[in-house]
C-alpha positions as CSV (number, residue, x, y, z in Angstrom):
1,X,29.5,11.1,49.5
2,X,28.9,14.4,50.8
3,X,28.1,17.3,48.4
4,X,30.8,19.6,49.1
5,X,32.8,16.8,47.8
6,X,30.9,16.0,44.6
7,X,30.7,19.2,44.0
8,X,34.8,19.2,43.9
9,X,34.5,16.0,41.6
10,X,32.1,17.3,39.5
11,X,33.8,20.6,38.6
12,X,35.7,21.2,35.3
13,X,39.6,21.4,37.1
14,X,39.0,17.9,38.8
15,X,40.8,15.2,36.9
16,X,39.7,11.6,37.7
17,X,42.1,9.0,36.9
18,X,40.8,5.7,35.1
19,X,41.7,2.3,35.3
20,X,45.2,0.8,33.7
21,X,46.3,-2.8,33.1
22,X,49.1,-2.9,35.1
23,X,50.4,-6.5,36.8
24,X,49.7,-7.0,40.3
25,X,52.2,-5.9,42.5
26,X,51.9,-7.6,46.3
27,X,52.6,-5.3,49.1
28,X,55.8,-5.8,50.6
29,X,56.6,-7.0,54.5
30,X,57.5,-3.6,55.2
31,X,54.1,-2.2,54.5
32,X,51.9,-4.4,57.0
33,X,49.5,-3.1,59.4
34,X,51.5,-2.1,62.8
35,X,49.7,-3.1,66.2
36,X,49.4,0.4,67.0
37,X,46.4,2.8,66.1
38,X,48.8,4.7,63.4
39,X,48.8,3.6,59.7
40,X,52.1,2.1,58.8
41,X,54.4,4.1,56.9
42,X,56.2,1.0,55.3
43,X,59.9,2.2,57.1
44,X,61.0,0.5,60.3
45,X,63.1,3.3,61.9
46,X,60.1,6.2,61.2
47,X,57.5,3.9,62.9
48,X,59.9,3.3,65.6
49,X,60.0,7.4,66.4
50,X,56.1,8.0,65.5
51,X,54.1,7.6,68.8
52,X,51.6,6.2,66.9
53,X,53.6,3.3,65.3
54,X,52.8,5.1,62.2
55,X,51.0,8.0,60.3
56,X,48.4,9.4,62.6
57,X,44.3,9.4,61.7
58,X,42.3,11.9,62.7
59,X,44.7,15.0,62.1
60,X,46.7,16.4,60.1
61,X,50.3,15.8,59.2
62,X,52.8,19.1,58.0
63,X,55.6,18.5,55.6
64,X,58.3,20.7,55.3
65,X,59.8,21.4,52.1
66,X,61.2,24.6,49.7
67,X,60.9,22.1,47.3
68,X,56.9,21.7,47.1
69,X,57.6,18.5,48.4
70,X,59.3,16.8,45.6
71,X,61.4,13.9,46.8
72,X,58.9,13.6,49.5
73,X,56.3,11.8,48.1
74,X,58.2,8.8,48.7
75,X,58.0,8.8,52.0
76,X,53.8,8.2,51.6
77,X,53.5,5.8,48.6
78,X,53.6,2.5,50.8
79,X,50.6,4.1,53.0
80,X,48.6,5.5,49.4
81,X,49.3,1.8,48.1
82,X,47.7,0.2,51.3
83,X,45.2,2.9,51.5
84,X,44.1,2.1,47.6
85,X,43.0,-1.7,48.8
86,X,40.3,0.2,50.7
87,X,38.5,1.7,47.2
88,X,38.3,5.4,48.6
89,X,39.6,8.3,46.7
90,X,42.9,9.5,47.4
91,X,43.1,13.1,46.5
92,X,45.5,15.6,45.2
93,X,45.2,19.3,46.0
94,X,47.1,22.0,44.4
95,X,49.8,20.1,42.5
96,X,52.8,21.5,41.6
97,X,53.1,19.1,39.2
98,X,50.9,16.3,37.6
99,X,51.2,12.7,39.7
100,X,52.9,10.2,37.4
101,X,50.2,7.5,36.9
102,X,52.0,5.0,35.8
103,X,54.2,4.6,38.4
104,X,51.5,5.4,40.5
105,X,49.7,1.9,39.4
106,X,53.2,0.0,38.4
107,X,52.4,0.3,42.9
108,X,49.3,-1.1,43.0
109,X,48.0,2.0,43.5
110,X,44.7,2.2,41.6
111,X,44.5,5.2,39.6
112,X,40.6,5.5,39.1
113,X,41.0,6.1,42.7
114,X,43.1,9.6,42.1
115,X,41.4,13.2,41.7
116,X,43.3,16.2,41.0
117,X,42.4,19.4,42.3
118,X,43.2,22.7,40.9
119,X,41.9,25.6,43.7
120,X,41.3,28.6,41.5
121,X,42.7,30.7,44.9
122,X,44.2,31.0,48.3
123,X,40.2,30.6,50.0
124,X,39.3,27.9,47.3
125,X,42.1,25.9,48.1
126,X,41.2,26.0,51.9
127,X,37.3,24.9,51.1
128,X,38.5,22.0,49.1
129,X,41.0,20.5,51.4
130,X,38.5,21.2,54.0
131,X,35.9,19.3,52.2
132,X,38.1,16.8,51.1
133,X,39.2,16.1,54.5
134,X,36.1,15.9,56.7
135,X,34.4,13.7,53.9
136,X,34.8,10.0,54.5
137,X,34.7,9.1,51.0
138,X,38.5,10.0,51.1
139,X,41.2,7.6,52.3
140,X,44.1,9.8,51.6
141,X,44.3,13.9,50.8
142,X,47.8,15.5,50.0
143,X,47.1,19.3,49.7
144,X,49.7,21.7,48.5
145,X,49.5,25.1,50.6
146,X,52.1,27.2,48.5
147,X,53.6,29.9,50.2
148,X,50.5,31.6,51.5
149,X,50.2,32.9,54.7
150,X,48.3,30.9,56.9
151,X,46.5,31.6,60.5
152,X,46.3,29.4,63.6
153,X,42.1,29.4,63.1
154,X,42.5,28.5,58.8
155,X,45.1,25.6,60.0
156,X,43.0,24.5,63.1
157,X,39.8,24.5,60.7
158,X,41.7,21.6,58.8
159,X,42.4,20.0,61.8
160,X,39.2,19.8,63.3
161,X,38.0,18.4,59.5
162,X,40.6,16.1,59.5
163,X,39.5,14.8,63.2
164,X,36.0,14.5,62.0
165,X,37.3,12.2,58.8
166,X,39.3,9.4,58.9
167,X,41.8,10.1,56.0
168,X,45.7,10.5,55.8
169,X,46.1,13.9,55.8
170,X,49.1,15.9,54.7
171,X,49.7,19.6,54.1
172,X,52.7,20.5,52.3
173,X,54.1,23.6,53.6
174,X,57.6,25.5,52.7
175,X,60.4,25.1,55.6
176,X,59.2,29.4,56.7
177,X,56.5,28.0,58.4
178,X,58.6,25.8,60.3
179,X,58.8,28.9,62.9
180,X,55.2,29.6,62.9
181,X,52.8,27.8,65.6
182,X,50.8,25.0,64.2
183,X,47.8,22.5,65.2
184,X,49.1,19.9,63.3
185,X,50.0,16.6,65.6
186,X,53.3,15.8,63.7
187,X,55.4,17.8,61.4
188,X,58.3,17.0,59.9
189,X,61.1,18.4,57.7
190,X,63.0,16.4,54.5
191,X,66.2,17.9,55.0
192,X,68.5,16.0,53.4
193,X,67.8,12.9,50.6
194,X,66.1,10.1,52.7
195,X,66.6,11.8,56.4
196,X,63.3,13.2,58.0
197,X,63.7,15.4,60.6
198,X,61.0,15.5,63.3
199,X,59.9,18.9,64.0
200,X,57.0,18.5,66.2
201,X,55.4,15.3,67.4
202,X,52.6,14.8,70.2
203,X,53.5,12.5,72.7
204,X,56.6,11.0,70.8
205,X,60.1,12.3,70.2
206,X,60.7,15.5,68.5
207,X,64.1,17.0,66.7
208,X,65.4,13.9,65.6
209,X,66.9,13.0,62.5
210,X,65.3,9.2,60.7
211,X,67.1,7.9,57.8
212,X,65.3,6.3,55.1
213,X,67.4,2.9,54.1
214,X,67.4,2.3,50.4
215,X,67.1,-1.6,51.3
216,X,63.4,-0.9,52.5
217,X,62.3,-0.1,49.2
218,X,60.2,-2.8,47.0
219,X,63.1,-4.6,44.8
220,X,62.2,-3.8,41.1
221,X,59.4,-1.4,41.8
222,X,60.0,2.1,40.9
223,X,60.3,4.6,43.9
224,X,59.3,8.4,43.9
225,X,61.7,10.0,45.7
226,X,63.8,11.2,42.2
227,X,60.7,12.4,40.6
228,X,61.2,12.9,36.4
229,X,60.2,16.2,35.0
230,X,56.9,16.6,34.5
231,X,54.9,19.8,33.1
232,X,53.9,22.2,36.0
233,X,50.4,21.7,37.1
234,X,49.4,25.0,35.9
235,X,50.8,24.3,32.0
236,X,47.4,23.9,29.6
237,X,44.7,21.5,30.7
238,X,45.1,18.9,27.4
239,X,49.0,18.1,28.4
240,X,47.7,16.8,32.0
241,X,45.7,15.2,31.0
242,X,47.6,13.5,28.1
243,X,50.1,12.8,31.2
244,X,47.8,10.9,33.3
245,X,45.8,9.6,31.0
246,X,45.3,5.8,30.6
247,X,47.9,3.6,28.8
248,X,47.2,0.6,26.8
């Protein structure tokens, strides 16, 4: 571990999840490896349209949301449940709201393997998804940019991290900066419930429109694309943690 990143771990507003009793839940057909160098995203019709047959490695991925990406996390859980076989951390940055642990591990997703990250500020929140990314102790890194404005060098910095890792590596970004250039290799928009739209790709298609079948979800597993209503990440420390803390 490097020690930009245990510094991150070892500071006061990093939670650590711990481990749950939770039944084993296999991974379903949709979510096996894809013979192509992207990590499988656990939908058909997306890998289909992703050059890489999946999420790319090595750079980073731009969501496009008003909503702070609620309803989008969905779209990453089969990747953050194959991702947790690997025993890396898989870290949140600048939550807008607290990650729902059990339904997190009702996935298979193990939870000791979850940090939350609260940047104090705009540059804080840069350094730690920086760190976060270029560290290899991190299989997965979902970083919540808020409506700051960003510049081509702050954004290319993360790329150049995320090259030099090996993570998944998402930005979450409101649909403004959709008319702003951007280094990121894919970007992509949730317009409507369960339709991607692909903004940017390189090498693949671009502006199309990939529906999201219901019948690809894991049968009786719960889904997070209707999130409950949880307390806002910024609410006092003792409720989020109460929220993700272990269950009996």
């Amino acid at each position: 571990m490097n020690d930009a990143l245990e510094q991150i771990i070892n500071r006061n507003d990093t939670w650590r999840g711990r481990q749950r009793r939770f039944h084993h839940h296999e991974p379903s057909a949709n979510s096996g490896s894809h013979s192509c160098t992207g990590l499988a995203t656990g939908f058909t019709g997306l890998d289909r349209q992703l050059d890489q047959g999946g999420w790319p490695l090595h750079s980073t991925i731009e969501l496009l949301s008003d909503s702070n990406g609620l309803g989008a996390m969905g779209l990453f859980l089969p990747a953050m449940e194959r991702l947790s076989e690997q025993g890396r951390w898989q870290a949140f940055i600048a939550p807008p709201y607290i990650p729902y642990a059990p339904l997190l591990a009702a996935r298979g997703i193990d939870t000791r393997q979850v940090l939350l990250v609260h940047p104090r500020n705009r540059q804080d929140l840069l350094w730690s998804t920086e760190q976060a990314l270029r560290s290899s102790t991190c299989s997965a890194v979902f970083s919540w940019m808020g409506t700051h404005n960003y510049s081509y060098s702050e954004l290319r910095k993360l790329q150049l991290a995320a090259g030099a890792g090996d993570s998944l590596a998402v930005l979450f970004r409101p649909n403004a900066a959709a008319d702003n250039h951007a280094p990121a290799s894919l970007r992509l928009q949730m317009r409507e419930y369960r339709r991607v739209h692909i903004l940017k790709q390189r090498g693949g298609n671009q502006y199309i429109d990939v529906d999201l079948p219901a019948a690809e979800d894991v049968p009786g597993q719960p889904q997070l694309w209707e999130l409950p209503v949880w307390p806002a990440a910024g609410h006092q420390r003792g409720a989020a943690m109460e929220a993700c803390s272990p269950v009996a």
